[in-house]
Backbone as CSV, one residue per row, in Angstrom:
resi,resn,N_x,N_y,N_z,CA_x,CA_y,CA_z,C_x,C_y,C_z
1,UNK,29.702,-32.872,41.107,29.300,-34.108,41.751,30.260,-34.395,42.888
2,UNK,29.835,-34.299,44.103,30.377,-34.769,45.254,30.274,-36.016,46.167
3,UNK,31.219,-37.231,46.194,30.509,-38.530,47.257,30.339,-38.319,48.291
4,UNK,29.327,-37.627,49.190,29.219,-37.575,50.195,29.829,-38.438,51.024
5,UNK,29.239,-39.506,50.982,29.712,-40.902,51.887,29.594,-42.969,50.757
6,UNK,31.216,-43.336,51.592,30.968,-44.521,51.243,31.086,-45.841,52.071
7,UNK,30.254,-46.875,51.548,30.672,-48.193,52.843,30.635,-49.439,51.806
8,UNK,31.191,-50.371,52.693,30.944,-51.803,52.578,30.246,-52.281,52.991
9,UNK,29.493,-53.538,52.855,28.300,-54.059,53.921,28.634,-55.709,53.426
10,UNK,29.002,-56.172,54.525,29.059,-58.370,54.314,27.964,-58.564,54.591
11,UNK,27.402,-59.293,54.064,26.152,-59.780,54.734,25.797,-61.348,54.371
12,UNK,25.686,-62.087,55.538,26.396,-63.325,55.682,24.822,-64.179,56.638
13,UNK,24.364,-65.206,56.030,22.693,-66.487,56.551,21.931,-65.019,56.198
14,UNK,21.061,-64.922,57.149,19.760,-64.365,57.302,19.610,-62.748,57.273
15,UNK,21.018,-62.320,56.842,21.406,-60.784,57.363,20.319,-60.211,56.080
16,UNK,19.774,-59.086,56.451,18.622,-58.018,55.615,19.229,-56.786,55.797
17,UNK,18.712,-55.855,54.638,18.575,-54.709,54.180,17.471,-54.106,54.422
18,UNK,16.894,-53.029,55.543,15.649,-53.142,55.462,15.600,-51.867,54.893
19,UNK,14.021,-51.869,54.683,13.656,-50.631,53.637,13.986,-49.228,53.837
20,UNK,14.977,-48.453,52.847,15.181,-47.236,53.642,15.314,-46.574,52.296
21,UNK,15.752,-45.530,52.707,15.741,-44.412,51.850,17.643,-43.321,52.285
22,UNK,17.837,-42.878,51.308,18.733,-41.754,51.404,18.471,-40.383,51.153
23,UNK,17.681,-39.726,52.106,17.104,-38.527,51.639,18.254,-37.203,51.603
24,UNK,19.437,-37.696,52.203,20.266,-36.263,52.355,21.224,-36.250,50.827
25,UNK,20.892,-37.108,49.849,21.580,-37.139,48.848,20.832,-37.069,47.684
26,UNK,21.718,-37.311,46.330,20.458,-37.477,45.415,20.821,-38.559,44.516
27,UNK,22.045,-38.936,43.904,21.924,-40.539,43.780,22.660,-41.561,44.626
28,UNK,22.048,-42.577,44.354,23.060,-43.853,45.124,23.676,-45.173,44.428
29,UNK,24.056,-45.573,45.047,24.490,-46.924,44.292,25.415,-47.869,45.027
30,UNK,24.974,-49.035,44.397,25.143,-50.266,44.905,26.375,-51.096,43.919
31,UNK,27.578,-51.412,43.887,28.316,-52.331,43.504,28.853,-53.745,44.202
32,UNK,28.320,-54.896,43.438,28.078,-55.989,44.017,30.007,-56.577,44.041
33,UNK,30.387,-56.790,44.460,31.803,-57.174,44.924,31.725,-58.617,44.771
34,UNK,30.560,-59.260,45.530,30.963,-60.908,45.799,29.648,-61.034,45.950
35,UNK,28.861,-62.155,45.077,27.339,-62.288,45.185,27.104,-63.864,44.808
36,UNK,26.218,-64.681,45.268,26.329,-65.631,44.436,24.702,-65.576,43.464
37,UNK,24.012,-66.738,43.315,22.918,-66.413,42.493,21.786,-66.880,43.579
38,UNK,22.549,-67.712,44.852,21.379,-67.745,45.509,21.086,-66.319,47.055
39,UNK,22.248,-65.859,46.862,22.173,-64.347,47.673,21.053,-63.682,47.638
40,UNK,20.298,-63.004,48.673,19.699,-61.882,48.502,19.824,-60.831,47.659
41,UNK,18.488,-60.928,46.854,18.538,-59.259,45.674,18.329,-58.423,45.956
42,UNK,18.475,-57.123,45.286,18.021,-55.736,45.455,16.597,-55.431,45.464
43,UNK,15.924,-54.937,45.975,14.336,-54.325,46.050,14.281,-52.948,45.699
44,UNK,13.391,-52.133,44.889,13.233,-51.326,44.880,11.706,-51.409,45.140
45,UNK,10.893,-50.371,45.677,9.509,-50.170,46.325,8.788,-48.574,45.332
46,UNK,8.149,-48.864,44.617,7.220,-47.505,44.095,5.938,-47.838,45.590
47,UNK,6.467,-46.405,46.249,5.558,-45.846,47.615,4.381,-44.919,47.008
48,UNK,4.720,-44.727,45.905,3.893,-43.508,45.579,2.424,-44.497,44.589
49,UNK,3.168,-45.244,44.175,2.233,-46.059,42.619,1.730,-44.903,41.936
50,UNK,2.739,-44.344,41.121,2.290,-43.248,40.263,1.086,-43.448,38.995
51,UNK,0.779,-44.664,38.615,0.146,-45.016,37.990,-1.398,-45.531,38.128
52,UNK,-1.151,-45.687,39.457,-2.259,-46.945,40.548,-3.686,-45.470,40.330
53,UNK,-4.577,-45.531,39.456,-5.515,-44.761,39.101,-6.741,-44.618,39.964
54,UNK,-6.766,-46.002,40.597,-7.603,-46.558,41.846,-6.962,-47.097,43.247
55,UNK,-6.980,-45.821,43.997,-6.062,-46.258,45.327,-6.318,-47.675,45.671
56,UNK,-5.522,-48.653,46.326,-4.925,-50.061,46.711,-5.042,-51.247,45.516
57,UNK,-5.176,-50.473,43.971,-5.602,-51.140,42.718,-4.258,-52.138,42.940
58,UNK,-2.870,-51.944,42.787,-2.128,-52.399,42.215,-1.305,-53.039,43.427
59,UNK,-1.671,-53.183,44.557,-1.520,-53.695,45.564,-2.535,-54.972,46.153
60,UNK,-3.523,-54.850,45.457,-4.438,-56.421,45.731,-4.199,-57.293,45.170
61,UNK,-3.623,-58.432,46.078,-3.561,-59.773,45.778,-5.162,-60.506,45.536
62,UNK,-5.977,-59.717,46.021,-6.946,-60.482,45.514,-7.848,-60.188,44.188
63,UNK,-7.209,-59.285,43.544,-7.629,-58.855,41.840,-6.623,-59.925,41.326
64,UNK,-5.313,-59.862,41.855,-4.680,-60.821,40.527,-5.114,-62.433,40.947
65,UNK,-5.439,-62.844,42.072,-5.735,-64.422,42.068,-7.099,-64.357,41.406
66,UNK,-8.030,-63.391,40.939,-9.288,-63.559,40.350,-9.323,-63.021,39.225
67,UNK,-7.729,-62.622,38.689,-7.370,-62.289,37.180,-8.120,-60.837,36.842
68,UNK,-8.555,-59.891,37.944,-8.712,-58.956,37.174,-7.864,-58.077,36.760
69,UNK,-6.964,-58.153,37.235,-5.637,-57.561,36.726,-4.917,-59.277,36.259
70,UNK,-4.394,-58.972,34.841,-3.933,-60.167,34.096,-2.366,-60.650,34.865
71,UNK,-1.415,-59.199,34.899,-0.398,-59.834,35.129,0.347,-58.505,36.383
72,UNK,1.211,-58.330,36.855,1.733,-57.254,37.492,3.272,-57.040,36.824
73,UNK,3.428,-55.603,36.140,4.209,-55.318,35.455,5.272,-54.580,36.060
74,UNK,6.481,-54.169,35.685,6.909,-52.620,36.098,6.449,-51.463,36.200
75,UNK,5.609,-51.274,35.369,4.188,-50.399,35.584,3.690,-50.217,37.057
76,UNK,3.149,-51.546,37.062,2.050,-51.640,38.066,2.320,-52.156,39.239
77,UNK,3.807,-52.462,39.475,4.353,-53.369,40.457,4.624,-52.394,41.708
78,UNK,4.758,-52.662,43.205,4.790,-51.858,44.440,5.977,-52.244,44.772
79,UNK,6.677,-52.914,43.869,7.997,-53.837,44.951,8.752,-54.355,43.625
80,UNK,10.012,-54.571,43.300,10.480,-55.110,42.033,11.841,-55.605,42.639
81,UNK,12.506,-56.973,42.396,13.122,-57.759,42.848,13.945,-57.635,41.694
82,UNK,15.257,-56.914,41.473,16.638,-56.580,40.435,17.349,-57.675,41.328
83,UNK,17.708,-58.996,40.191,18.468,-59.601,40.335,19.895,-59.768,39.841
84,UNK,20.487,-58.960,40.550,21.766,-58.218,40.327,22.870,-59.929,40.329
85,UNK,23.454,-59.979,39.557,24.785,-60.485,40.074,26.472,-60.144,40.318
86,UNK,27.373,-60.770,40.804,28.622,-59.632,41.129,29.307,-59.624,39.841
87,UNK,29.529,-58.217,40.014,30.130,-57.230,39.435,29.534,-56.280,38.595
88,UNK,28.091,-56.253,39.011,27.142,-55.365,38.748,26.647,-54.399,39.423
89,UNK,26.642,-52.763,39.347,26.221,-52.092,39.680,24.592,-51.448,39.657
90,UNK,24.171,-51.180,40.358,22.648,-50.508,40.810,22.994,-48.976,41.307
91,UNK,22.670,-48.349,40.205,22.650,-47.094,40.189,20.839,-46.093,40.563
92,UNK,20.677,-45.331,41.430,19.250,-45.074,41.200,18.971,-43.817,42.203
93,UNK,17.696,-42.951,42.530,17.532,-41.872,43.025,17.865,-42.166,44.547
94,UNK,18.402,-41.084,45.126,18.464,-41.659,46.637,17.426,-41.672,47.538
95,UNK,16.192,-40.914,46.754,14.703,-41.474,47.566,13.950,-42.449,47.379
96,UNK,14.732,-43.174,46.499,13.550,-44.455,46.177,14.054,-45.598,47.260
97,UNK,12.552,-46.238,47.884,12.462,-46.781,49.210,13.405,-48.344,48.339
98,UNK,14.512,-48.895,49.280,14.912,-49.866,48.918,15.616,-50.797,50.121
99,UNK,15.800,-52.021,49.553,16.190,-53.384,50.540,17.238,-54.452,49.760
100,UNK,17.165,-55.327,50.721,17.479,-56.906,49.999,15.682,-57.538,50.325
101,UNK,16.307,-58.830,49.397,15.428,-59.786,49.801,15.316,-60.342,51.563
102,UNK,14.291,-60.496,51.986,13.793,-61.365,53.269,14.220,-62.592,53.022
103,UNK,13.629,-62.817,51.832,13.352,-64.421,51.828,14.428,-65.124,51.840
104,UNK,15.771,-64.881,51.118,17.178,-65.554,50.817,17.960,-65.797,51.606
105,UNK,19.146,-66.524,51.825,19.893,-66.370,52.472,20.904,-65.573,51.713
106,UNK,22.147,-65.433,52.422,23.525,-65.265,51.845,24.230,-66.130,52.125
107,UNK,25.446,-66.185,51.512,26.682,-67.021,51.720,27.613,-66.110,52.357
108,UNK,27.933,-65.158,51.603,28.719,-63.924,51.688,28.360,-62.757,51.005
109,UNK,27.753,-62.178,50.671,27.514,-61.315,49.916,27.964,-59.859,50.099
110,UNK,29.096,-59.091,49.599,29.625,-58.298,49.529,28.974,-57.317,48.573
111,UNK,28.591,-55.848,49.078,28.594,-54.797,48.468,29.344,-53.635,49.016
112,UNK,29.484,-52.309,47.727,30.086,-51.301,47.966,29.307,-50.321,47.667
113,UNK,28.820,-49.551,48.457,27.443,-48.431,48.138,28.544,-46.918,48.576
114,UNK,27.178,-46.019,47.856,27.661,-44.741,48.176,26.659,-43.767,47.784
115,UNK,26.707,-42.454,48.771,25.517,-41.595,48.081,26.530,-40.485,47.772
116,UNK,26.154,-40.089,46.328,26.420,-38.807,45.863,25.166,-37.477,45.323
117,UNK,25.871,-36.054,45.799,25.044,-34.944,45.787,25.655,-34.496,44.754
118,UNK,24.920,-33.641,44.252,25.334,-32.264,42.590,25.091,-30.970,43.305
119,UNK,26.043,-30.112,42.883,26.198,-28.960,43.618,26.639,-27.795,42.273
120,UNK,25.242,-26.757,42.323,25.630,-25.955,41.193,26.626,-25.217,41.136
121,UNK,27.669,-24.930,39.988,28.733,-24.543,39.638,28.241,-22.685,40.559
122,UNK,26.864,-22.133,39.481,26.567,-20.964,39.475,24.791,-20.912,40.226
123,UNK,24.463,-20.358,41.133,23.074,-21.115,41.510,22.277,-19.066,41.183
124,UNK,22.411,-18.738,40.371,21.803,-17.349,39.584,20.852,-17.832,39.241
125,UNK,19.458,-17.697,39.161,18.391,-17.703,38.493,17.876,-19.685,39.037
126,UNK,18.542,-20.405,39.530,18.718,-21.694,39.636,17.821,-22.060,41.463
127,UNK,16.745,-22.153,41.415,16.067,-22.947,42.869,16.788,-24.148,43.091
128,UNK,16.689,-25.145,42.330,16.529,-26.825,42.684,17.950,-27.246,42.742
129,UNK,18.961,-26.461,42.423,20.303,-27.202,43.400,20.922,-26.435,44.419
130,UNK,21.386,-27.694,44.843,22.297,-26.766,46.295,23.439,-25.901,45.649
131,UNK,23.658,-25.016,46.418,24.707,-23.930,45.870,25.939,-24.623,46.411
132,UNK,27.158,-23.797,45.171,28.401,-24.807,45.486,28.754,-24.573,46.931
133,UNK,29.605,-25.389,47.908,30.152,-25.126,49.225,30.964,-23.957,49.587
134,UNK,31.489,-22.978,47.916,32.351,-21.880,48.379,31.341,-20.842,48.663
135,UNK,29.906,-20.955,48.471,29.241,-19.878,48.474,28.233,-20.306,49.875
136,UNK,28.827,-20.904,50.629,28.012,-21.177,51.891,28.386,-20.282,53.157
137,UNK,28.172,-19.728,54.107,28.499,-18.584,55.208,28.671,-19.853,56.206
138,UNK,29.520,-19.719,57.430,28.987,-20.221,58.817,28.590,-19.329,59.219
139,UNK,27.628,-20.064,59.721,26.891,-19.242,60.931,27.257,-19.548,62.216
């Protein structure tokens, strides 16, 4: 396990997180330093709706105001609002699409993020990880 890269981020009134992704890594994470309860939360976004059986099913607001869908779950949800407070960490894949809240303000809100990669010891018989860095050539 290697940290590729790490930062801080203040984020202070109206400041946003907008939706992104970390594709050059494979996990990430978020440690909240200084948060209050009315701060902006974490977002995570299912892009895919692995579940959604009927394309834009679990994305219509107008099935749930006419109750055909009863409630919107973790299941079934496109967007999920983790209301983290400080000194809590958010650990998760580095492709899953994520933010803060729009809607909130901050006061101050301090985090410490970072993406880390896994790098196989032995990559023999092994596709799906990167090989360790001693076994890399320049070109």
């Amino acid at each position: 396990m290697y940290i590729q890269r790490s930062w801080a981020t203040i984020s202070v009134g109206s400041e946003v997180i907008s939706k992104h992704q970390h594709l050059q890594s494979h996990l990430s994470f978020s440690y909240y330093l200084k948060k209050n309860k009315e701060d902006s939360n974490f977002i995570i976004y299912d892009d895919e709706k692995k579940n959604e059986f009927i394309p834009g099913l679990f994305g219509s607001r107008t099935l749930v105001k006419k109750k055909l869908i009863k409630e919107v779950t973790l299941t079934t949800a496109t967007r999920v609002s983790l209301e983290v407070k400080e000194d809590d960490i958010v650990i998760f894949p580095s492709k899953t699409p994520h933010s803060t809240d729009q809607i909130n303000g901050n006061t101050e809100r301090i985090s410490i993020s970072g993406d880390v990669i896994f790098l196989a010891k032995n990559t023999n018989l092994i596709e799906h990880l990167t090989p360790n860095f001693n076994n890399w050539k320049k070109l």
